[in-house]
C-alpha positions in Angstrom: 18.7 -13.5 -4.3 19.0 -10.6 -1.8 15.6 -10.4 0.1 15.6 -6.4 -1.3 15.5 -7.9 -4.8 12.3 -9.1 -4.8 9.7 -8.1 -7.2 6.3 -6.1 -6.3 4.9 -8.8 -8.4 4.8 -12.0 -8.0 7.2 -11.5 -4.4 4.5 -9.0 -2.6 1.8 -9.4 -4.5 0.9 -13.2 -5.4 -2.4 -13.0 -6.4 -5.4 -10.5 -7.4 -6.3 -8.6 -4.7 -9.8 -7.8 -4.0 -9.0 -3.9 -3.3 -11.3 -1.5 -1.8 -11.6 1.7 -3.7 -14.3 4.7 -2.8 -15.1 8.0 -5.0 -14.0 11.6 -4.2 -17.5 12.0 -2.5 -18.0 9.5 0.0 -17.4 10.7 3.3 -14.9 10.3 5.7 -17.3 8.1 8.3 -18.3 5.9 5.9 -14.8 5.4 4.5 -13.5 4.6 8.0 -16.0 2.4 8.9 -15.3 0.5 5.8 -11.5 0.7 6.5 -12.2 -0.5 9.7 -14.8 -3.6 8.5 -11.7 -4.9 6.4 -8.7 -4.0 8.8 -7.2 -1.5 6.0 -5.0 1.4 7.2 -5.7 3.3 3.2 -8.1 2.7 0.3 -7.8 4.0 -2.6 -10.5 6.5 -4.3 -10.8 6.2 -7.9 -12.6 9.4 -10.0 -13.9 7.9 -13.3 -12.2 4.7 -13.1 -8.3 6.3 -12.5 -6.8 6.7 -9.6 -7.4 10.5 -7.8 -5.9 9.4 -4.4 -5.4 7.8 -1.3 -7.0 7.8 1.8 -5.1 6.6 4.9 -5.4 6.2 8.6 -3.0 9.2 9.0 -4.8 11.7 6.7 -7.6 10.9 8.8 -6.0 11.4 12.3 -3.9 14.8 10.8 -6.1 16.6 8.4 -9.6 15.3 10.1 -9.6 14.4 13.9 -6.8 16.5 14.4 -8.5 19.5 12.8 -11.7 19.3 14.4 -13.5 18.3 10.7 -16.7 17.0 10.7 -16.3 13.2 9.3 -19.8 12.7 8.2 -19.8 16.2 6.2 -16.5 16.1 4.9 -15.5 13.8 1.6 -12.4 12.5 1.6 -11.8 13.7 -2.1 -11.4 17.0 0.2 -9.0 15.3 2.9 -7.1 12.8 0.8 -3.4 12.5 -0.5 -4.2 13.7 -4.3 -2.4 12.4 -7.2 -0.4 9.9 -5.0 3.1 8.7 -6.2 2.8 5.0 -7.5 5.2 1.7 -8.4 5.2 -0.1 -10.7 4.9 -4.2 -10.5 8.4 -4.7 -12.1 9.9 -2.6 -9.4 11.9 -3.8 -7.0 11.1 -4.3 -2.8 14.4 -1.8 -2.4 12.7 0.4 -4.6 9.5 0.8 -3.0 11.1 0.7 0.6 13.3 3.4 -0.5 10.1 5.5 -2.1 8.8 4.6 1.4 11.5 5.7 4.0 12.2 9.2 2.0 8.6 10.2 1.5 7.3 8.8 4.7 4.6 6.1 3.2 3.1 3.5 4.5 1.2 2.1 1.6 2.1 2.6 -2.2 -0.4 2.1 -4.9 0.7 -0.4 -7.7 0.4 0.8 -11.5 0.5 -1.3 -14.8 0.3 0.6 -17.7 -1.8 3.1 -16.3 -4.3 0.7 -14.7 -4.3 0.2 -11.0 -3.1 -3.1 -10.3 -3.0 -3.0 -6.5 -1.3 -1.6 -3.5 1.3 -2.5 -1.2 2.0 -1.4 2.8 5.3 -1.3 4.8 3.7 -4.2 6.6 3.6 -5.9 3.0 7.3 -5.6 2.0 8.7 -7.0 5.7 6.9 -10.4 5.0 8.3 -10.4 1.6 11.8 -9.7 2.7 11.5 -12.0 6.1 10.6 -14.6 4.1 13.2 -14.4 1.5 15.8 -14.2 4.5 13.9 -17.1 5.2 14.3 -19.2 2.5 17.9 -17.9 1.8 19.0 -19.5 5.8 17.6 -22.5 5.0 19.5 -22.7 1.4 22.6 -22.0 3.3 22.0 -24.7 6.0 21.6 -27.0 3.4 24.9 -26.2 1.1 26.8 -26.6 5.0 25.0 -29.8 5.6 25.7 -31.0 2.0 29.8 -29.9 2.3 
């Protein structure tokens, strides 16, 4: 299997992840200090249960530091990436690097059926693909051994 072949699900993501999700009116210093308590560069901010957006290390460097904003007035339902594109589980790593690379993401959120399911980062899809490579090396140091 080429390493790009890979599935979101089970390739990337193996298991339930425990995400960490906020609402449109939590603020953007308690949002960072959570980021920062579980070593996340986005969260994800659900309105009502559905995803509204995403919250990243770069919206809050470009649209807050940068800008001078206030992070304990300001809510990141007013600073976030709104409606964000999504993947699906069934897609493919190539697929979701290629979503990546052209739109300048770091971390996609992962859709079933309309229900969040999870979300993946850049830093996500290189172990996936490393290990494939991986596991493919060793496959063909085998079949040379074997012949």
């Amino acid at each position: 299997m080429l390493p790009t072949d890979r599935k979101i699900v089970p390739d990337v993501i193996r298991s339930p992840q425990d995400l960490a999700t906020v609402t449109p009116r939590a603020t953007v210093a308690e949002v960072s200090e959570l980021m920062a308590t579980r070593r996340i560069g986005a969260i994800l901010v659900l309105e009502k249960g559905k995803l509204a957006g995403i919250f990243t290390e770069r919206d809050a460097l470009v649209r807050v530091i940068a800008k001078g904003v206030d992070p304990k007035k300001t809510t990141v339902g007013e600073v976030m990436t709104k409606n964000p594109d999504t993947i699906q589980p069934t897609e493919s790593v190539q697929t979701a690097l290629d979503l990546m690379a052209e739109r300048g993401y770091r971390h996609l959120p992962v859709m079933d059926e309309g229900q969040l399911y999870g979300i993946i980062s850049i830093r996500d899809l290189y172990r996936s693909v490393k290990q494939q490579m991986e596991e493919d090396i060793l496959l063909l140091a085998e079949m040379l051994i074997q012949s």
